[in-house]
C-alpha positions as CSV (number, residue, x, y, z in Angstrom):
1,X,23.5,-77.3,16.1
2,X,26.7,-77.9,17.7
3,X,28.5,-74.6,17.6
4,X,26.0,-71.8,17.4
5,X,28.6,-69.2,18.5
6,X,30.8,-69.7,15.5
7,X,27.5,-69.7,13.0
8,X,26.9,-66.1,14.8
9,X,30.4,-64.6,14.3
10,X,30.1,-66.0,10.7
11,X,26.8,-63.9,9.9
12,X,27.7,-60.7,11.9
13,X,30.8,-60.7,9.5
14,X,28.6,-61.2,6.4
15,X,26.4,-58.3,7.2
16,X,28.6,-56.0,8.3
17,X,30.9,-57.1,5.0
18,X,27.6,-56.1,2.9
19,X,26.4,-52.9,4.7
20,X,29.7,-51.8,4.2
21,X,30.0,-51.9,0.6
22,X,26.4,-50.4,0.4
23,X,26.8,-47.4,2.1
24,X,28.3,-44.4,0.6
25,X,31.6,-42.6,2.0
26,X,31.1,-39.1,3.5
27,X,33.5,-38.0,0.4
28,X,30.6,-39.6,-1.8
29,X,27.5,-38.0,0.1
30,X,29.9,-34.8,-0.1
31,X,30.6,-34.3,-3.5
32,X,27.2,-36.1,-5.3
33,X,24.4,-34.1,-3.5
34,X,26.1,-31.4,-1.2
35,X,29.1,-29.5,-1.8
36,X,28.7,-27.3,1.3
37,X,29.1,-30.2,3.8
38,X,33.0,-31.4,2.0
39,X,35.1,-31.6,4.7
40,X,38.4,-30.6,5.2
41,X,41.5,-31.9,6.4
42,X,44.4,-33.7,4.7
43,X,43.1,-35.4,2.0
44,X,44.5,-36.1,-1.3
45,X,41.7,-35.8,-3.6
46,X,41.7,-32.1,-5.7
47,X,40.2,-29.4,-3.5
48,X,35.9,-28.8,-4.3
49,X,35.1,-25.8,-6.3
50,X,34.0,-23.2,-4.1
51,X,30.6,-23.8,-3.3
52,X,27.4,-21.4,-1.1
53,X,26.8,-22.0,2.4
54,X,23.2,-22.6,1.7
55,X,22.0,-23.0,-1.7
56,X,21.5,-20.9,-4.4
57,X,18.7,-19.2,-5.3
58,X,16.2,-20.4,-7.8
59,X,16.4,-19.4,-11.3
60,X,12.5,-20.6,-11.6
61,X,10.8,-17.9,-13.7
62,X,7.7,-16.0,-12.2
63,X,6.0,-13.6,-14.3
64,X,2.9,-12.8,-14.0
65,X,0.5,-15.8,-15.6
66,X,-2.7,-13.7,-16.9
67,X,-4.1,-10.3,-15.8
68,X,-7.9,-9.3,-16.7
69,X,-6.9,-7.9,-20.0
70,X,-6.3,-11.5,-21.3
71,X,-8.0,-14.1,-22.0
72,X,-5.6,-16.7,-20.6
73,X,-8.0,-19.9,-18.4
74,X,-7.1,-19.0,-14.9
75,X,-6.2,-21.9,-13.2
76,X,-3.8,-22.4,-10.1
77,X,-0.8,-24.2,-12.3
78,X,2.2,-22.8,-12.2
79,X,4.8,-25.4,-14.4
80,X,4.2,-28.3,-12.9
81,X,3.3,-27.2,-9.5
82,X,-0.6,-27.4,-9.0
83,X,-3.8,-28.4,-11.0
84,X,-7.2,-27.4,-12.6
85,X,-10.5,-26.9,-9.9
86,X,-12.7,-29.3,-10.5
87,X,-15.7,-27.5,-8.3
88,X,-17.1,-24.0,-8.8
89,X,-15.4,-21.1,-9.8
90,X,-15.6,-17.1,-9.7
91,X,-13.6,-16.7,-12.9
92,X,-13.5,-13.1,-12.7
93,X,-12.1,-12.9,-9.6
94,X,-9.4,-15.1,-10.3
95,X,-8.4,-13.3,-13.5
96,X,-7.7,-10.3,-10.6
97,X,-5.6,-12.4,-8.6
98,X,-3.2,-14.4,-10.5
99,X,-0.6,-14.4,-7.6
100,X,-3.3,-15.6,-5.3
101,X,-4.2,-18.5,-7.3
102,X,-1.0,-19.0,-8.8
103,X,1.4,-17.9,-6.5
104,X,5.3,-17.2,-7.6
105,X,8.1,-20.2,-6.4
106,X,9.5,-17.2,-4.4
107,X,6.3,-16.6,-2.0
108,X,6.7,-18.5,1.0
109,X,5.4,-18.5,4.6
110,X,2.2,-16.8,5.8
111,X,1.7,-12.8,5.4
112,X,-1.6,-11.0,6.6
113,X,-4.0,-9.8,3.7
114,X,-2.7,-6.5,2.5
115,X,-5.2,-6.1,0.2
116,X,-8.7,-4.4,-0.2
117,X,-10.5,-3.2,-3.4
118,X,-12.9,-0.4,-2.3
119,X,-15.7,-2.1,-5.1
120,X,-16.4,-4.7,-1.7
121,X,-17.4,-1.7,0.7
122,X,-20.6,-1.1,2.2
123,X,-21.8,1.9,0.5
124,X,-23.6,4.6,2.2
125,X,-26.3,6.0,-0.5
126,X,-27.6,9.8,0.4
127,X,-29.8,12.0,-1.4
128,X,-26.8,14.2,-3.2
129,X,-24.0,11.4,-2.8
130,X,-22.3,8.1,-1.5
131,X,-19.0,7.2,0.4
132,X,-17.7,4.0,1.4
133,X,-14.9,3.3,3.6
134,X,-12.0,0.6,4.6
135,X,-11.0,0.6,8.0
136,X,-9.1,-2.3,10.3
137,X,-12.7,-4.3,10.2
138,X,-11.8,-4.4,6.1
139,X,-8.1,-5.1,6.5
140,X,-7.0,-5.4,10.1
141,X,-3.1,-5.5,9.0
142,X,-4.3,-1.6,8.1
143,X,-3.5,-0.7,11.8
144,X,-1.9,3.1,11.7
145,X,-4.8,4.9,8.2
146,X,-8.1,4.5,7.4
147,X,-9.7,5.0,4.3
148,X,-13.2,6.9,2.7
149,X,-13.9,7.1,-0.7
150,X,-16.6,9.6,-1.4
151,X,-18.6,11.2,-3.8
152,X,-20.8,14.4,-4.1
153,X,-23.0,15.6,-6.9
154,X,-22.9,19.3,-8.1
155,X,-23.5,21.6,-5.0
156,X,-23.9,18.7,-2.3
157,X,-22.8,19.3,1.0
158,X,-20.8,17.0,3.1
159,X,-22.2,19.2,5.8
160,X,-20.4,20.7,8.7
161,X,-18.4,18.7,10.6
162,X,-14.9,17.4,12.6
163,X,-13.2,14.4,13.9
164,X,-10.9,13.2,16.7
165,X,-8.1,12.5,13.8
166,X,-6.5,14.7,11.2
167,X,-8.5,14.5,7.6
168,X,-6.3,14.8,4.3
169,X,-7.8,14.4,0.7
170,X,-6.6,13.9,-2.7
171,X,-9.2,15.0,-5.3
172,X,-9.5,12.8,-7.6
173,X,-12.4,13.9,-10.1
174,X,-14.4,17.7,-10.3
175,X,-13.5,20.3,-7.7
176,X,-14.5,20.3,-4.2
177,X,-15.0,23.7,-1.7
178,X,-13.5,23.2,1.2
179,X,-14.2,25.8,4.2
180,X,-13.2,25.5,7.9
181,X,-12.5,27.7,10.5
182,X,-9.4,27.5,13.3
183,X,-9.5,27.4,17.2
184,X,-8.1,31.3,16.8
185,X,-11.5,32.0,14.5
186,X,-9.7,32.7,11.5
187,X,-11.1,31.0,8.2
188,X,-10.4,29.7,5.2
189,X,-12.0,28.6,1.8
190,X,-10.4,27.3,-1.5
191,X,-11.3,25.1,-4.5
192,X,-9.7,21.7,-4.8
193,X,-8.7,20.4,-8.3
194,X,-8.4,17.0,-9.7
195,X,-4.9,16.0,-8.2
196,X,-4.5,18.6,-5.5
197,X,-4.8,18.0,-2.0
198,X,-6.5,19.1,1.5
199,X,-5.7,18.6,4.8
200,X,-7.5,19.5,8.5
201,X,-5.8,19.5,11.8
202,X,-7.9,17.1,14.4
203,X,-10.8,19.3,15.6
204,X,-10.9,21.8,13.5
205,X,-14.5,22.3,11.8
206,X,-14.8,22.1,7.9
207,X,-17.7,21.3,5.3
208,X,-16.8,19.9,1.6
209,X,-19.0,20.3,-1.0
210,X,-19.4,20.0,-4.9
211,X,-19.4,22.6,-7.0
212,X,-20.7,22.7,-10.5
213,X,-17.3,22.6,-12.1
214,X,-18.4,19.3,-14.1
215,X,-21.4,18.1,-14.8
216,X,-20.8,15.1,-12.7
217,X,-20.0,16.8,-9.2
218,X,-17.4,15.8,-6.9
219,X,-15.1,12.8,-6.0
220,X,-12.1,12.3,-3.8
221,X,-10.0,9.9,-1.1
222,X,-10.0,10.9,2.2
223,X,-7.2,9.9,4.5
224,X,-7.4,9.4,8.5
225,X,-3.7,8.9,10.5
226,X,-6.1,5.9,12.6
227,X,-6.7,2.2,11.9
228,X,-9.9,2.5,13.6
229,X,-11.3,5.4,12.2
230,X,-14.8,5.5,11.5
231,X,-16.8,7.6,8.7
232,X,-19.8,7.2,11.0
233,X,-18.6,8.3,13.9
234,X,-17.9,11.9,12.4
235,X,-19.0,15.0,15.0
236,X,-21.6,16.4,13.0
237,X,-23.5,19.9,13.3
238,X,-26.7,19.1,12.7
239,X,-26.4,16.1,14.7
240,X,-25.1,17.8,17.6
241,X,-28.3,20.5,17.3
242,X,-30.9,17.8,17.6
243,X,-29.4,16.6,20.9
244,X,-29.3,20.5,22.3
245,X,-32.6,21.7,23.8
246,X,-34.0,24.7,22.2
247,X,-34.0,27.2,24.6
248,X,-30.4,26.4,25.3
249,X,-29.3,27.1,21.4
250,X,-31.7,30.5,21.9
251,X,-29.4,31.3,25.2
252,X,-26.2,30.3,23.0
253,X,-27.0,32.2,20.1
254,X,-29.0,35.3,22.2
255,X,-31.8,34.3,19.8
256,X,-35.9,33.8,19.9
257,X,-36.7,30.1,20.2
258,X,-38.6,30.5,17.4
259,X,-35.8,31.5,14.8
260,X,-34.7,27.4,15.5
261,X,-38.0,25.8,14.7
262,X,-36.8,24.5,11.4
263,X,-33.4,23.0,11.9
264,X,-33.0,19.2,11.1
265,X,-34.3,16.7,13.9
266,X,-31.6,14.4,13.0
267,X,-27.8,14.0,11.2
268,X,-27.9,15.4,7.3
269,X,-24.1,14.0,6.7
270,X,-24.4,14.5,3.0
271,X,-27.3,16.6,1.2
272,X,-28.2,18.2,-1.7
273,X,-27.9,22.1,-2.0
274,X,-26.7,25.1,-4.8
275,X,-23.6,25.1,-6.0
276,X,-21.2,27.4,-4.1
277,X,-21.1,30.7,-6.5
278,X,-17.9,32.3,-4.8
279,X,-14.5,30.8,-3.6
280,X,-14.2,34.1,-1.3
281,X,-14.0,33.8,2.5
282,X,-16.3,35.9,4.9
283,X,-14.7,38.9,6.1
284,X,-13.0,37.9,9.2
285,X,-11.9,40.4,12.1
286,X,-8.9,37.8,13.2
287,X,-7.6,37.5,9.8
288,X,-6.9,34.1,7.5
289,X,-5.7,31.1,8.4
290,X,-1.5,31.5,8.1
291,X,-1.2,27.8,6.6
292,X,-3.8,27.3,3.6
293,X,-5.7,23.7,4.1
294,X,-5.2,23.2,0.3
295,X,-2.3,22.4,-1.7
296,X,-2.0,22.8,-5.5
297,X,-0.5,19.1,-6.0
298,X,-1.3,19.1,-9.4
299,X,0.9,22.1,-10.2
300,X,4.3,20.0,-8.4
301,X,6.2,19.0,-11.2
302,X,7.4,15.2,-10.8
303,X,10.7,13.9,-11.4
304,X,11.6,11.5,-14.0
305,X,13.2,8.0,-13.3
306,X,14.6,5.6,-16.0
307,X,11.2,4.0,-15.7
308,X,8.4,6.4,-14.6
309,X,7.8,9.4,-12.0
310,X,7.1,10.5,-8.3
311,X,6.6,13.6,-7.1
312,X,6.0,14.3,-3.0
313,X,4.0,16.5,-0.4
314,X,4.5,16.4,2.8
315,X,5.0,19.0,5.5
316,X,8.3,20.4,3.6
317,X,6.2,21.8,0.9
318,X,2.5,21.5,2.0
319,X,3.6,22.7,5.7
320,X,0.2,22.4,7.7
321,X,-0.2,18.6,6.5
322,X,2.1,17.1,9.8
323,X,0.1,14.3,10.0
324,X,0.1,12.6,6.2
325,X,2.7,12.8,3.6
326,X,2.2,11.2,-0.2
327,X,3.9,10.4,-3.2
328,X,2.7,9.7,-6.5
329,X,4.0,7.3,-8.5
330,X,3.5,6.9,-12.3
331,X,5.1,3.4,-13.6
332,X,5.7,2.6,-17.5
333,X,5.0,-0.9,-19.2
334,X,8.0,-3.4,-18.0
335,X,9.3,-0.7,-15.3
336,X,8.9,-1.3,-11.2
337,X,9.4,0.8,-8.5
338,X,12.3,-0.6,-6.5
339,X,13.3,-2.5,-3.7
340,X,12.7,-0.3,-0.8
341,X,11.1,0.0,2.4
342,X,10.4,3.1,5.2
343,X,11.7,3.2,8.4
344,X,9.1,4.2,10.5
345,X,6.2,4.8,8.8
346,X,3.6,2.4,7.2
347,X,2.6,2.7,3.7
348,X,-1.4,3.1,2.4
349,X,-1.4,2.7,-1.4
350,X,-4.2,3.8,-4.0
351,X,-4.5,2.6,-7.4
352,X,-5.5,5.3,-9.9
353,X,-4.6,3.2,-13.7
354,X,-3.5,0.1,-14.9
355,X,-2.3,-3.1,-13.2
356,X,0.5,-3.5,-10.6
357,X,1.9,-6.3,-8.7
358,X,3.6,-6.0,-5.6
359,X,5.4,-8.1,-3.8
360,X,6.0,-7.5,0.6
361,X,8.5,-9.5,2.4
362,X,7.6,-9.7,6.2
363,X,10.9,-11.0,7.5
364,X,11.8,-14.6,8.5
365,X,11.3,-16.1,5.2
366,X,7.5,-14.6,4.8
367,X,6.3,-13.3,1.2
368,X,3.7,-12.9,-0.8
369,X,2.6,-11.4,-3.7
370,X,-0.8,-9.6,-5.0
371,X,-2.1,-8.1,-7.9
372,X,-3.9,-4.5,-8.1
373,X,-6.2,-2.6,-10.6
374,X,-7.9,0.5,-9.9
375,X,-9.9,0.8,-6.9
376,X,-7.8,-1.2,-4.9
377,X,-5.9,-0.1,-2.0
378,X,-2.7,-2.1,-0.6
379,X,-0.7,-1.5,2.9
380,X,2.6,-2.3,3.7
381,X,3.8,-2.1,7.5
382,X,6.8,-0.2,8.4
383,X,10.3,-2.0,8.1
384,X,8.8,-4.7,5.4
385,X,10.4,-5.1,2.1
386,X,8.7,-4.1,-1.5
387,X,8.4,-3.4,-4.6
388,X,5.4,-2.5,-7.3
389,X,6.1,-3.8,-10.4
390,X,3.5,-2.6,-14.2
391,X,2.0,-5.9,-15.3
392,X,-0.2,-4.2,-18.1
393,X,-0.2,-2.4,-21.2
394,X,-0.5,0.9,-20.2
395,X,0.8,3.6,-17.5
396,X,0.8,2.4,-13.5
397,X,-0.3,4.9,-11.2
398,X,-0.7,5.0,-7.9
399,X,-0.4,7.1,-4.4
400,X,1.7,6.1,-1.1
401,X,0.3,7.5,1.7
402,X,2.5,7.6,5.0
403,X,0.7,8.8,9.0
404,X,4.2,10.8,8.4
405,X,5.3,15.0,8.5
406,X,8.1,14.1,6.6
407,X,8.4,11.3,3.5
408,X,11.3,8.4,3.8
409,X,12.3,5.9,1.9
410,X,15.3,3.4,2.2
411,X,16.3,1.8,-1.2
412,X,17.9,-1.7,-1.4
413,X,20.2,-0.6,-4.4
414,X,21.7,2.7,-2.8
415,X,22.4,0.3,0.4
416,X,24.2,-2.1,-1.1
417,X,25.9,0.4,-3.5
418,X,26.9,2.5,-0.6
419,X,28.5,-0.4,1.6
420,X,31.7,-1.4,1.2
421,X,32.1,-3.9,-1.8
422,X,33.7,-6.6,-0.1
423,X,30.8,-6.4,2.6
424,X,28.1,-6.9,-0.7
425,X,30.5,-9.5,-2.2
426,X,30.7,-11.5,0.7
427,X,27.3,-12.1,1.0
428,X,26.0,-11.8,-2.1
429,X,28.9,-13.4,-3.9
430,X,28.3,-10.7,-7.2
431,X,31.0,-9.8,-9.2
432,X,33.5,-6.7,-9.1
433,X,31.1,-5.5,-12.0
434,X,27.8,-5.9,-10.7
435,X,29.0,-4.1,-7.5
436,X,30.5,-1.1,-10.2
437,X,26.8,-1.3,-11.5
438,X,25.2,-0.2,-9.0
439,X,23.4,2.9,-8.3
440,X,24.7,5.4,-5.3
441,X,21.4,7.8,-6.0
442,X,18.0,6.6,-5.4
443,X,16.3,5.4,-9.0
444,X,12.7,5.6,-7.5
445,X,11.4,3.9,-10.5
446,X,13.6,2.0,-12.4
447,X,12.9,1.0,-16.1
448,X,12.9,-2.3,-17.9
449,X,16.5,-4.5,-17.9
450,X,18.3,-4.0,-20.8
């Protein structure tokens, strides 16, 4: 070829002639796929609408797919995300666990299991009763509260006993007699009801046993302020008697050897025995206990929401319990208990009836959501974001248990609804109205939207 400089130009000109009719104008890109990036300046074209600095939220919906009172094929689908297993299945488990299978558009990220139904405890069976317990081995996000579950038929004996940790109780069917005995040797016994509440200082001795109140004994939740806590590694009397040479309890007790030849070679824990016949303390020279161990939680009258109840006890109104605090929380069909978090303290919830979802938000764009029925204990760490919403039929109950003296709770609605509205509006971008709307008291539980 005789000029191939000038054959060259000629094709650089064609290309860059077609590339630039292909490719779109920044005011193209701008306006067709994303109106935050418009730039600005002095240009003549009308001015954008206004427009987020990131986009808006989904308006995906997310309810709740199936629960175990339907009869729904559970299936990880949700609208055209996911697809039918094709290999084996554990059907009821998945009916349990709808937002584990099929997990809302709004879950995102990676949260630790905050989940653990007490039915997949070891259970520890005695002659008189059975307790089972989660611990940080079950659920290591469960870092700060422990759990035992436990139950007693009439007149057995969770025998005598302490721990390193404080010990709090909620009954939750029969009546249980508690006994203990401070580090001043003053003593105390009462009857717990279903509802009501008991609580021991670390170290201080106590025994728990059924009493013939029902024909079915004794069962409550016991509480430890300890991640790490461990049913078996109680301090136990009879335990500590086997390890004690005899002639050293004779010395102790300015006793024969002889009067000792019977006691247990070995750890009772729990054992059957007659039902106690008195709730009447021995006579005791130093006097009772000032603070009563028991608290009549059933008699607290709860306060009424828009969509359910709560009532508390902590150390304001059951004053020796400095170590746990509770509220129960009673939900209605289509209600929720807010937005909220607590500052300082984690959360260890119980489910007594029906079916709750809740969703915790771990910061940074983490979320996830889980289902519960009763049985089933959830945790939420201090700071993180929540809220229990009633996915059945029927009433939602359930207790919050805090390793707190005093209850706190920060709600998302009083927050935004105490800040000033521009501050809301600005980041939010709601209207005048919705900021009017919303509520400067704490609704607790807040019914369905109207």
């Amino acid at each position: 070829m005789k000029n191939p400089s000038l054959l060259n130009f000629v094709l650089c000109a064609v290309t860059l002639a077609s590339l630039n009719n292909a490719a779109p104008t920044l005011k193209s890109v701008t306006s067709s796929s994303n109106p935050a990036l418009t730039p600005t300046g002095t240009s003549t074209d009308p001015a954008p609408a206004s427009s987020p600095t990131v986009p808006y939220a989904s308006d995906d919906p997310n309810g709740i797919a199936w629960n175990v009172t339907t009869d729904t094929d559970p299936q990880p689908i949700r609208g055209s995300l996911g697809g039918t297993i094709l290999g084996p299945q554990n059907i009821p488990l998945q009916q349990q666990n709808p937002d584990l299978l099929a997990p809302p558009t709004t879950d995102a990220g990676t949260v630790p299991n905050f989940k653990w139904p007490f039915s997949l405890s070891h259970n520890r069976l005695q002659t008189g009763g059975w307790a089972r317990q989660q611990n940080e081995q079950e659920m290591p996000i469960a870092t700060s509260m422990a759990g035992v579950n436990m139950r007693l038929e009439p007149g057995a004996i969770r025998e005598l006993h302490w721990h390193q940790t404080a010990e709090w109780a909620y009954q939750l069917s029969g009546t249980t007699q508690v006994t203990a005995v401070d580090q001043l040797g003053r003593n105390f016994v009462g009857n717990v009801n279903p509802g009501d509440l008991w609580y021991f200082p670390p170290g201080i001795p106590h025994s728990l046993q059924a009493t013939n109140a029902t024909e079915e004994g004794s069962e409550f939740l016991l509480i430890f302020p300890s991640g790490t806590f461990n049913e078996d590694d109680t301090f136990l009397l009879t335990d500590w008697m086997a390890h004690i040479p005899k002639e050293v309890i004779a010395r102790n007790f300015q006793t024969s050897i002889s009067a000792w030849n019977d006691i247990p070679g070995q750890e009772l824990y729990i054992f059957p025995s007659e039902p106690p016949t008195t709730d009447v303390p021995p006579s005791d020279p130093q006097g009772q206990v000032p603070q009563p161990f028991a608290f009549n939680f059933s008699g607290v009258a709860p306060t009424q929401y828009s969509g359910g109840t709560a009532k508390i006890a902590d150390s304001t109104t059951f004053s020796v319990s400095t170590e746990v605090a509770v509220a129960e929380i009673t939900v209605e069909p289509g209600a929720m208990r807010e937005l909220h978090w607590h500052p300082s303290q984690d959360e260890w919830g119980f489910y007594l009836e029906g079916y709750g979802r809740m969703t915790l938000f771990a910061a940074e764009g983490n979320a996830m959501t889980v289902d519960f029925e009763p049985g089933d204990i959830s945790f939420a760490p201090a700071t993180y974001g929540h809220y229990v919403e009633n996915i059945g039929n029927t009433t939602l109950k359930f207790l919050e248990i805090f390793n707190t003296a005093v209850f706190q709770d920060v709600s998302l609605a009083q927050w935004l609804a105490l800040t000033p509205p521009a501050l809301v509006k600005a980041h939010l971008d709601i209207s005048d109205e919705t900021i009017a709307h919303l509520n400067k008291t704490k609704q607790v539980v807040v019914g369905p939207s109207a």
